[in-house]
Backbone atoms as SQL, in Angstrom:
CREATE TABLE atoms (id INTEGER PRIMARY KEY, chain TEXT, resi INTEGER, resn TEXT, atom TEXT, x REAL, y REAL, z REAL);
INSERT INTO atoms VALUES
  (1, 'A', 1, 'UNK', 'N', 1.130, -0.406, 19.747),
  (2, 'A', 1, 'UNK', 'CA', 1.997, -0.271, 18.594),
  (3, 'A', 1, 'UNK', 'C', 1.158, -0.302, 17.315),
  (4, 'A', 2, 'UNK', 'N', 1.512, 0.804, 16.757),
  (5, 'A', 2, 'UNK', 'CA', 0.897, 0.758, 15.071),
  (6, 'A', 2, 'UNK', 'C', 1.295, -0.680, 13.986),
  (7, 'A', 3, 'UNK', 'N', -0.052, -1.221, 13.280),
  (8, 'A', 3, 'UNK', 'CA', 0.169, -2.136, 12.682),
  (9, 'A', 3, 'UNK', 'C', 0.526, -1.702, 11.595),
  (10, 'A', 4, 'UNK', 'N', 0.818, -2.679, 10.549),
  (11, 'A', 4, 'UNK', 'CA', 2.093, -2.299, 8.916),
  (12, 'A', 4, 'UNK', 'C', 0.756, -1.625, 7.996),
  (13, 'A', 5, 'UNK', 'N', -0.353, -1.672, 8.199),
  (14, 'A', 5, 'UNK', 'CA', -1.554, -1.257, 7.426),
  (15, 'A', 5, 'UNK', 'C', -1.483, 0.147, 7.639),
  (16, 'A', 6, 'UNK', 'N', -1.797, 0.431, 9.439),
  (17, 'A', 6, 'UNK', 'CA', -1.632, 1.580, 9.810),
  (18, 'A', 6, 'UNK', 'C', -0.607, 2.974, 9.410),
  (19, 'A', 7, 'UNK', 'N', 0.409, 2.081, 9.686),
  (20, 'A', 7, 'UNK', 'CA', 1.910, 2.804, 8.997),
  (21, 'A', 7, 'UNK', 'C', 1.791, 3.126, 7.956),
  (22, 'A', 8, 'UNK', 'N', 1.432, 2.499, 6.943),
  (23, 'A', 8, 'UNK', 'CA', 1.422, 2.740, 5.320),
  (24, 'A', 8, 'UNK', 'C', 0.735, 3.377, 4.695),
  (25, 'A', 9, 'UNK', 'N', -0.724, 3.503, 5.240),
  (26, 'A', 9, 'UNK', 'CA', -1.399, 4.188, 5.117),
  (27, 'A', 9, 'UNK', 'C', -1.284, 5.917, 5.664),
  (28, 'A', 10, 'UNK', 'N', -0.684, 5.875, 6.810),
  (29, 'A', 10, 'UNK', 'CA', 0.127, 7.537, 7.205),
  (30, 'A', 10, 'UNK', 'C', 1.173, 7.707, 6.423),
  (31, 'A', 11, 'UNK', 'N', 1.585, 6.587, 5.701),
  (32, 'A', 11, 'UNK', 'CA', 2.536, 7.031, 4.549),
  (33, 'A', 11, 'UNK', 'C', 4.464, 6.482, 4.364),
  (34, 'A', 12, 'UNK', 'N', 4.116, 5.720, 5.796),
  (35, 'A', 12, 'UNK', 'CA', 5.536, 5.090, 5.971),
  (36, 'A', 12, 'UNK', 'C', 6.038, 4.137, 4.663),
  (37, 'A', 13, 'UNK', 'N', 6.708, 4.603, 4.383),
  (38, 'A', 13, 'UNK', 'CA', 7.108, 3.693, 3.156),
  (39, 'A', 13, 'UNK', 'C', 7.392, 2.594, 3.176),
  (40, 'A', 14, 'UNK', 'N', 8.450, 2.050, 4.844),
  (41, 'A', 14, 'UNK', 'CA', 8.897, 0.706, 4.840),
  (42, 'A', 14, 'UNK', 'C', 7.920, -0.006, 4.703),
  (43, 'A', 15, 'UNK', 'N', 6.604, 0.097, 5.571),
  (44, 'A', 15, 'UNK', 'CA', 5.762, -0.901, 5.793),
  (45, 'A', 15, 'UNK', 'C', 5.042, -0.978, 4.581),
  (46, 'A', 16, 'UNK', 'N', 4.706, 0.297, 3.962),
  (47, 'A', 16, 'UNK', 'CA', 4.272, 0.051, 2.422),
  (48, 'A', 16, 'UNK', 'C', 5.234, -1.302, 1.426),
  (49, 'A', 17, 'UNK', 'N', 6.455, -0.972, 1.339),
  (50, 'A', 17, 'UNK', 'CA', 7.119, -2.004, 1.131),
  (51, 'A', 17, 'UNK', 'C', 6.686, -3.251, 1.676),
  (52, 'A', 18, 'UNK', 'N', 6.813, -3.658, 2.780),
  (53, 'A', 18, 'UNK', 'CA', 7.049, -4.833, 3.653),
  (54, 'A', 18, 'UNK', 'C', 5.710, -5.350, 3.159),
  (55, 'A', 19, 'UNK', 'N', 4.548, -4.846, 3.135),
  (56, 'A', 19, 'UNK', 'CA', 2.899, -5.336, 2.469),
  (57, 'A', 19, 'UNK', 'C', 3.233, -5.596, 1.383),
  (58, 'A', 20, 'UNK', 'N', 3.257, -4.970, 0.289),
  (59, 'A', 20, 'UNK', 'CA', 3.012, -5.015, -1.215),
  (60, 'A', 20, 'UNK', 'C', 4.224, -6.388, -1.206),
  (61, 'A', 21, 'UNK', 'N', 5.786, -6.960, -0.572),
  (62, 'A', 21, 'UNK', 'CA', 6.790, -7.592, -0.760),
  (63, 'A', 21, 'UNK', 'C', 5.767, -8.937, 0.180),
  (64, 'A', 22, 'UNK', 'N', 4.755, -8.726, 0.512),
  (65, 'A', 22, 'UNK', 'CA', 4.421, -10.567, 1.250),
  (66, 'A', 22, 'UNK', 'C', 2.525, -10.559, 0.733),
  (67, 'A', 23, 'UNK', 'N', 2.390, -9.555, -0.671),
  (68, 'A', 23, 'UNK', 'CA', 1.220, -9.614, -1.259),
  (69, 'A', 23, 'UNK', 'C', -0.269, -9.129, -0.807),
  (70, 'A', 24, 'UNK', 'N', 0.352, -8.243, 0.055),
  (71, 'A', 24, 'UNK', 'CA', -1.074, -7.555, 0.706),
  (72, 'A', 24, 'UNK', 'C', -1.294, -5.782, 0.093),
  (73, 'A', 25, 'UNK', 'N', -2.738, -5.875, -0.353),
  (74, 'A', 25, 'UNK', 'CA', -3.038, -4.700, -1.013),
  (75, 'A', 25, 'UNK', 'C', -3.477, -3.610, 0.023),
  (76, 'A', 26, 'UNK', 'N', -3.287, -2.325, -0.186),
  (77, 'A', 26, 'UNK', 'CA', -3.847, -1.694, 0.795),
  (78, 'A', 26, 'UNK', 'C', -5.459, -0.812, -0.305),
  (79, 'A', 27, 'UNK', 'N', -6.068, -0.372, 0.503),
  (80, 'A', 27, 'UNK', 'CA', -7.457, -0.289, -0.049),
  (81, 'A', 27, 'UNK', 'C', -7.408, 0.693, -0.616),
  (82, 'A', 28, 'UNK', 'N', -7.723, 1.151, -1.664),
  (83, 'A', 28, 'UNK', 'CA', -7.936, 1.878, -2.916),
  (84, 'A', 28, 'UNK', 'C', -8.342, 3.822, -2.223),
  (85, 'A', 29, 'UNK', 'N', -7.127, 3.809, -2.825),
  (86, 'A', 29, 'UNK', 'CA', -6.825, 5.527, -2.858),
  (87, 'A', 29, 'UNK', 'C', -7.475, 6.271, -2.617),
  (88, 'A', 30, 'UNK', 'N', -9.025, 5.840, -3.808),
  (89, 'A', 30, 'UNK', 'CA', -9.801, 6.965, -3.733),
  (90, 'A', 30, 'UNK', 'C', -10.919, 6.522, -3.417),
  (91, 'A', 31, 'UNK', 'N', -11.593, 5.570, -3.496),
  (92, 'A', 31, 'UNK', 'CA', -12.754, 5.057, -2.453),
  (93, 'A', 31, 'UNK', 'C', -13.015, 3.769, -1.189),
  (94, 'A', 32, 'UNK', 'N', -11.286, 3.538, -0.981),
  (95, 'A', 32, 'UNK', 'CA', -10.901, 2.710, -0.051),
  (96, 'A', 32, 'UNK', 'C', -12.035, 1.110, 0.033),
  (97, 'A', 33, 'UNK', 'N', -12.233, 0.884, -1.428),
  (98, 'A', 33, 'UNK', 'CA', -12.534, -0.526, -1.843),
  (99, 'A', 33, 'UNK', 'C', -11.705, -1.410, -1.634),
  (100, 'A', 34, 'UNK', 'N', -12.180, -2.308, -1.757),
  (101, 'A', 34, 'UNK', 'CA', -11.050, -3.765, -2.132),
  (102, 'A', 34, 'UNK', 'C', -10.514, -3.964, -3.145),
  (103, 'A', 35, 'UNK', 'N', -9.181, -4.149, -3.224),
  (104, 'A', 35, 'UNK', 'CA', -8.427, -4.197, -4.884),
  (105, 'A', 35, 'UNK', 'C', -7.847, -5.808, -4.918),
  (106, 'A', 36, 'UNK', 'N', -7.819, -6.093, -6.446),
  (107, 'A', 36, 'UNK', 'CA', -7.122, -7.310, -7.108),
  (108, 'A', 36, 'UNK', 'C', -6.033, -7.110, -7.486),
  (109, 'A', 37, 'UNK', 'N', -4.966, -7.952, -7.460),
  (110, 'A', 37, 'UNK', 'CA', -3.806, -8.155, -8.352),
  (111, 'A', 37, 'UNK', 'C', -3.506, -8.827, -9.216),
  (112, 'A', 38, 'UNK', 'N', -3.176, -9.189, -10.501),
  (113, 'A', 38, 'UNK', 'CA', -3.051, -9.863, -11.540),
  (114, 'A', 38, 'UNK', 'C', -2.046, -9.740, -12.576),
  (115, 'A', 39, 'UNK', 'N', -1.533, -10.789, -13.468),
  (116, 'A', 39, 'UNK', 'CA', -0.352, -10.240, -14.123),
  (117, 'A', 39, 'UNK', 'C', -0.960, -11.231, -15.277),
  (118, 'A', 40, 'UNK', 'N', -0.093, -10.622, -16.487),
  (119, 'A', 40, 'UNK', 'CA', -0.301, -10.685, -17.851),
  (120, 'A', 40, 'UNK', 'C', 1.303, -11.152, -18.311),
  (121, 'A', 41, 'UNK', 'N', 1.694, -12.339, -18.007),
  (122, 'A', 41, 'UNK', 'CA', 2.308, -12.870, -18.428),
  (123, 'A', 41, 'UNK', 'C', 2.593, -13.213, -19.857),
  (124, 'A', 42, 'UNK', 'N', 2.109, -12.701, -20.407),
  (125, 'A', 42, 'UNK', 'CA', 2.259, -12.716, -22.428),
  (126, 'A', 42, 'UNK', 'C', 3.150, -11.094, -22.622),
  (127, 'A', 43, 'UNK', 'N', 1.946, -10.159, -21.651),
  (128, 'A', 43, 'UNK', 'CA', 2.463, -8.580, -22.251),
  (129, 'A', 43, 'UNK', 'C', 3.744, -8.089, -20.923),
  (130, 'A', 44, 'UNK', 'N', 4.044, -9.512, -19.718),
  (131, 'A', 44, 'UNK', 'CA', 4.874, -9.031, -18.826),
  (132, 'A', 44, 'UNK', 'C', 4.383, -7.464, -18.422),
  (133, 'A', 45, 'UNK', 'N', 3.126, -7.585, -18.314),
  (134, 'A', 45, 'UNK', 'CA', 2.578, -6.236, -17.393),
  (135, 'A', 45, 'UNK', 'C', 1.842, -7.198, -16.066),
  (136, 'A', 46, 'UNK', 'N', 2.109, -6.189, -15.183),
  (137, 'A', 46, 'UNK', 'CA', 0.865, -6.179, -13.755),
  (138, 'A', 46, 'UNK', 'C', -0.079, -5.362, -13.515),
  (139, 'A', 47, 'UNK', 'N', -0.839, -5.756, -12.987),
  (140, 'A', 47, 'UNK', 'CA', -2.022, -5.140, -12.933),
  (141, 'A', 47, 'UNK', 'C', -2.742, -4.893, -11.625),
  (142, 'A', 48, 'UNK', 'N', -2.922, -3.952, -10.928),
  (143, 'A', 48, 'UNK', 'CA', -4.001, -3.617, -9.572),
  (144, 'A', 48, 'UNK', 'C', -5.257, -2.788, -10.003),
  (145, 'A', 49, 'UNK', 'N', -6.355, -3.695, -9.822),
  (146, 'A', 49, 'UNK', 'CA', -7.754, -2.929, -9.676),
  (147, 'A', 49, 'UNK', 'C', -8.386, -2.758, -8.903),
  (148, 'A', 50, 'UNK', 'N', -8.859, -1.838, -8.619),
  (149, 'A', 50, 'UNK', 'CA', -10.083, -1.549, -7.530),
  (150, 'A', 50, 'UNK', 'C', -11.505, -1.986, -7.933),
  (151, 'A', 51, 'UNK', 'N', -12.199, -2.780, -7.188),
  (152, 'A', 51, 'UNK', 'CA', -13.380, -4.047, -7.293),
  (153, 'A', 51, 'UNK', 'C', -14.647, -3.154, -7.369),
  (154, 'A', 52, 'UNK', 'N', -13.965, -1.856, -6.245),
  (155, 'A', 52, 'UNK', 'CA', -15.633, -1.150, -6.524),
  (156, 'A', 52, 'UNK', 'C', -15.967, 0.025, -7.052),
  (157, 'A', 53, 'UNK', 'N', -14.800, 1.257, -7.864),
  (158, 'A', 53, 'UNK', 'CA', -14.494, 2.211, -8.582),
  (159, 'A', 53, 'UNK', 'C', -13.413, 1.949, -9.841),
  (160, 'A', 54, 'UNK', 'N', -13.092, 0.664, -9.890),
  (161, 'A', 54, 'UNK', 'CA', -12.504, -0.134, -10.949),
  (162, 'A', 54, 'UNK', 'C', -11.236, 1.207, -11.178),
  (163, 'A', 55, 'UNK', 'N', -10.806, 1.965, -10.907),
  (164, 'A', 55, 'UNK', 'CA', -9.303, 2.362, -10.571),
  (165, 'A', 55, 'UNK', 'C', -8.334, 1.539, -11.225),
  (166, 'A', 56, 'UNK', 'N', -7.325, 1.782, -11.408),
  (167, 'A', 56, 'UNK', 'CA', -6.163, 0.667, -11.756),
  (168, 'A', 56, 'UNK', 'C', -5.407, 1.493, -12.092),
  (169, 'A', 57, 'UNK', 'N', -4.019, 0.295, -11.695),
  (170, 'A', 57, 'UNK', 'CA', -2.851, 0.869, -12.200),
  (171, 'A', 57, 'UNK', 'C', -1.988, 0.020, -13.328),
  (172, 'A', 58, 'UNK', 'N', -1.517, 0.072, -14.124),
  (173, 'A', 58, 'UNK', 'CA', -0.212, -1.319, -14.967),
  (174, 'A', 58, 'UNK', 'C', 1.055, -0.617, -14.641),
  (175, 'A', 59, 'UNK', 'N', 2.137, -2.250, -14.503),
  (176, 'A', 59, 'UNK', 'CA', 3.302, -2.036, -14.378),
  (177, 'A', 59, 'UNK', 'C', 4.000, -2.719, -15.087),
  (178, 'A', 60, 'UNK', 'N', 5.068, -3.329, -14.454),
  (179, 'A', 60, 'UNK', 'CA', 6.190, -3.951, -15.437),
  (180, 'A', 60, 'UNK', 'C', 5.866, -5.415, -14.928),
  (181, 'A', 61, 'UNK', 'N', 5.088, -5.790, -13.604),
  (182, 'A', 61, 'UNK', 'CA', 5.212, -6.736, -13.011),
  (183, 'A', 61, 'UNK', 'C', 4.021, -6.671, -11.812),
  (184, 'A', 62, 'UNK', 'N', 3.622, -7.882, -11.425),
  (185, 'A', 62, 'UNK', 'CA', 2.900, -7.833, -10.473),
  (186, 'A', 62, 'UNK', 'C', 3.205, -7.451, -9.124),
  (187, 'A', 63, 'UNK', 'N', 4.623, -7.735, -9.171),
  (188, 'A', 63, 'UNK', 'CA', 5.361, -7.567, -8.076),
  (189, 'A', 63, 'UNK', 'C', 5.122, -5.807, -8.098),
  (190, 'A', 64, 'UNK', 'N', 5.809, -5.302, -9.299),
  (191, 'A', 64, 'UNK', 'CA', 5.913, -3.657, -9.093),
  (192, 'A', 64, 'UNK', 'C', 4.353, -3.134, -9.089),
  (193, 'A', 65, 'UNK', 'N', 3.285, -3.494, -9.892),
  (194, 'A', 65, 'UNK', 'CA', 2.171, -2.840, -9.353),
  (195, 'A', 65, 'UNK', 'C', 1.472, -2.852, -8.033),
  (196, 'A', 66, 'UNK', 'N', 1.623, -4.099, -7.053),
  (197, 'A', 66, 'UNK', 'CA', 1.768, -4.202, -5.928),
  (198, 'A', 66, 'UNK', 'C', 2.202, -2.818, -4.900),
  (199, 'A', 67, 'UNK', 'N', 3.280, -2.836, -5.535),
  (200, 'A', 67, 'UNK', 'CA', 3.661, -1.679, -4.764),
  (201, 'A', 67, 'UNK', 'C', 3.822, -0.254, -5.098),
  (202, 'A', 68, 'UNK', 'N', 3.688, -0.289, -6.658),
  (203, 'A', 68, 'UNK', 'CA', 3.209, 1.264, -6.907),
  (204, 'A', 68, 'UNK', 'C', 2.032, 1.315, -6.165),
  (205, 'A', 69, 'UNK', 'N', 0.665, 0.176, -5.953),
  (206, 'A', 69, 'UNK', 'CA', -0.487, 0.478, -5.607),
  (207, 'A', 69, 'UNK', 'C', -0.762, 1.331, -4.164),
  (208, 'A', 70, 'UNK', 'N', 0.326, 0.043, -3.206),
  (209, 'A', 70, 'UNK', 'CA', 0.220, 0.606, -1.862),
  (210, 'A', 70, 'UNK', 'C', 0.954, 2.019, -1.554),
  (211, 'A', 71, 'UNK', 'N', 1.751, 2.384, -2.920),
  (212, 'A', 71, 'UNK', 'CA', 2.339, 4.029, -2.047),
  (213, 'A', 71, 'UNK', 'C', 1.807, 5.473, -1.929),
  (214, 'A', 72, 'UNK', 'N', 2.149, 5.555, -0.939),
  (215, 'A', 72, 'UNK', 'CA', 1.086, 6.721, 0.249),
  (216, 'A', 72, 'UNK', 'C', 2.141, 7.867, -0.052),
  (217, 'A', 73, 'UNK', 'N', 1.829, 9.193, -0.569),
  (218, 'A', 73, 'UNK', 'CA', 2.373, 10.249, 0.114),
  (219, 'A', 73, 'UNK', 'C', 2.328, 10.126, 2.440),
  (220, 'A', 74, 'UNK', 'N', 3.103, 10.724, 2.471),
  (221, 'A', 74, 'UNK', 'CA', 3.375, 10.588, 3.584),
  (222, 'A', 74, 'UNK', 'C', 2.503, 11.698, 4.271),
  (223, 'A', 75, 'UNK', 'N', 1.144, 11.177, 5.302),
  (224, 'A', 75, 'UNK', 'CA', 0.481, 11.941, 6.198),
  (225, 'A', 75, 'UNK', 'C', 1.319, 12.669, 7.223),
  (226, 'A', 76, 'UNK', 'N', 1.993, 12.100, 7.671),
  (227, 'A', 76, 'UNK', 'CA', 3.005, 12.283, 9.099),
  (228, 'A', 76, 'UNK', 'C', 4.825, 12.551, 8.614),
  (229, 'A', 77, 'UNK', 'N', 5.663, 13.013, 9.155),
  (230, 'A', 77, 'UNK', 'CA', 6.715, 13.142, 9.468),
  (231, 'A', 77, 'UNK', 'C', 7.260, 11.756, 9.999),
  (232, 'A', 78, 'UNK', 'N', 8.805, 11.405, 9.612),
  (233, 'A', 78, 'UNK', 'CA', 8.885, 10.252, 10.318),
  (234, 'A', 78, 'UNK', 'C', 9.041, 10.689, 11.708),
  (235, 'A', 79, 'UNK', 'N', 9.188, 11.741, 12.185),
  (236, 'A', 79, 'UNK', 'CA', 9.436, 12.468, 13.494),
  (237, 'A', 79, 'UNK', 'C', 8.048, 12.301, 14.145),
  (238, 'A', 80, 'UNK', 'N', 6.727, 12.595, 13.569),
  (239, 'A', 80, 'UNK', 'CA', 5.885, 12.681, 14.253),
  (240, 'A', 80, 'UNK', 'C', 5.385, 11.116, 14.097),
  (241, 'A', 81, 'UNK', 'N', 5.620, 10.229, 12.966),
  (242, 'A', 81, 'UNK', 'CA', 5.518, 9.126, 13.376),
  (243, 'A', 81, 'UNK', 'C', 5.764, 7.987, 14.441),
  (244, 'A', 82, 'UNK', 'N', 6.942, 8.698, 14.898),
  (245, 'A', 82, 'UNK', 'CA', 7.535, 8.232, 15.914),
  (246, 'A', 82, 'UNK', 'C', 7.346, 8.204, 17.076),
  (247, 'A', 83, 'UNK', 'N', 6.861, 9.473, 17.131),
  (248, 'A', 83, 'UNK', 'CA', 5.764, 10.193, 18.564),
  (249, 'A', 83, 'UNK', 'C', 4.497, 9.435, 18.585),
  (250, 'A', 84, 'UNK', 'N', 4.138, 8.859, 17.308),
  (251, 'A', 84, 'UNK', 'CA', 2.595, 8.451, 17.796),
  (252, 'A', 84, 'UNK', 'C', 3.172, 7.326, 18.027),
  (253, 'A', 85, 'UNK', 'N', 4.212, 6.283, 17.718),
  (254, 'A', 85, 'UNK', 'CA', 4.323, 4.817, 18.028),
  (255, 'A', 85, 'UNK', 'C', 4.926, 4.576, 19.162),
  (256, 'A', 86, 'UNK', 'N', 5.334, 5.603, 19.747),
  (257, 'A', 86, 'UNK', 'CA', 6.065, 6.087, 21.035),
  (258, 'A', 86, 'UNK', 'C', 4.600, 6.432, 21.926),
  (259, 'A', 87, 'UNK', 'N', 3.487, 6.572, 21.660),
  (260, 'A', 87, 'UNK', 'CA', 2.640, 7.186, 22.519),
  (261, 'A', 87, 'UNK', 'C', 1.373, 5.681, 22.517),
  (262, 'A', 88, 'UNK', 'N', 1.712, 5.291, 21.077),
  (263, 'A', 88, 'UNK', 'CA', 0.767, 3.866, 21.205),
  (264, 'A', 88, 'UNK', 'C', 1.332, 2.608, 21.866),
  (265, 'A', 89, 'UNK', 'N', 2.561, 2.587, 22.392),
  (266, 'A', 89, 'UNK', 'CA', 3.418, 1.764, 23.215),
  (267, 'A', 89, 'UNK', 'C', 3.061, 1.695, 24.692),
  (268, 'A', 90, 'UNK', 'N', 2.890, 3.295, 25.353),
  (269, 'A', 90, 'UNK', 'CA', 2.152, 3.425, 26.419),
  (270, 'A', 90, 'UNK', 'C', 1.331, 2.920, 27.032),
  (271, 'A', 91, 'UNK', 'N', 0.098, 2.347, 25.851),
  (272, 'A', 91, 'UNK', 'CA', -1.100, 2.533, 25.988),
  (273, 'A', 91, 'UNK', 'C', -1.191, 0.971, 26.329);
C-alpha cells in the first residue's frame, strides 16, 4: 500500500491535505530539499521555505502555507491511482 508521502506527491490531494493538517512538509517542488514552516504572528502571514534553494511561499497562516506548500498537480488519475494501490496491495 502507498504511503500519504507517496500519494501526494502523485498528486492525491487527500493525503496532501491529511500531511500539511498533522504538520508534515513535503520536499520542495523544485529541488526536493528540506523545507521550514514559520508564522509571523504580528503580519498574521505564514511562511514555507526551502533550506536549500530558499523557494518560499506566504500565506494567510501557517496552517494555509502548509498546505499551499504540499499541493501537487496531479501525476496520476484517481483511476490510475487506484490501479497502482490495487496492484501495491498484492505485493
Amino acid at each position: 500500500m502507498l504511503d500519504d508521502k507517496t500519494l501526494a506527491l502523485l498528486g492525491d490531494r487527500a493525503a496532501q491535505e491529511r500531511l500539511a493538517s498533522v504538520g508534515v512538509l513535503l520536499p520542495c517542488p523544485c529541488c526536493a530539499g528540506k523545507a521550514d514552516c514559520w508564522e509571523d504572528t504580528g503580519n498574521q502571514k505564514g511562511f514555507v521555505q526551502c533550506m536549500d534553494c530558499e523557494l518560499m511561499i506566504q500565506s494567510t497562516s501557517k496552517e494555509a502555507a502548509r498546505a499551499e506548500w504540499n499541493t501537487r498537480a496531479p501525476v496520476l488519475t484517481p483511476e490510475q491511482l487506484d490501479a497502482l494501490e490495487r496492484l501495491e496491495g498484492k505485493n
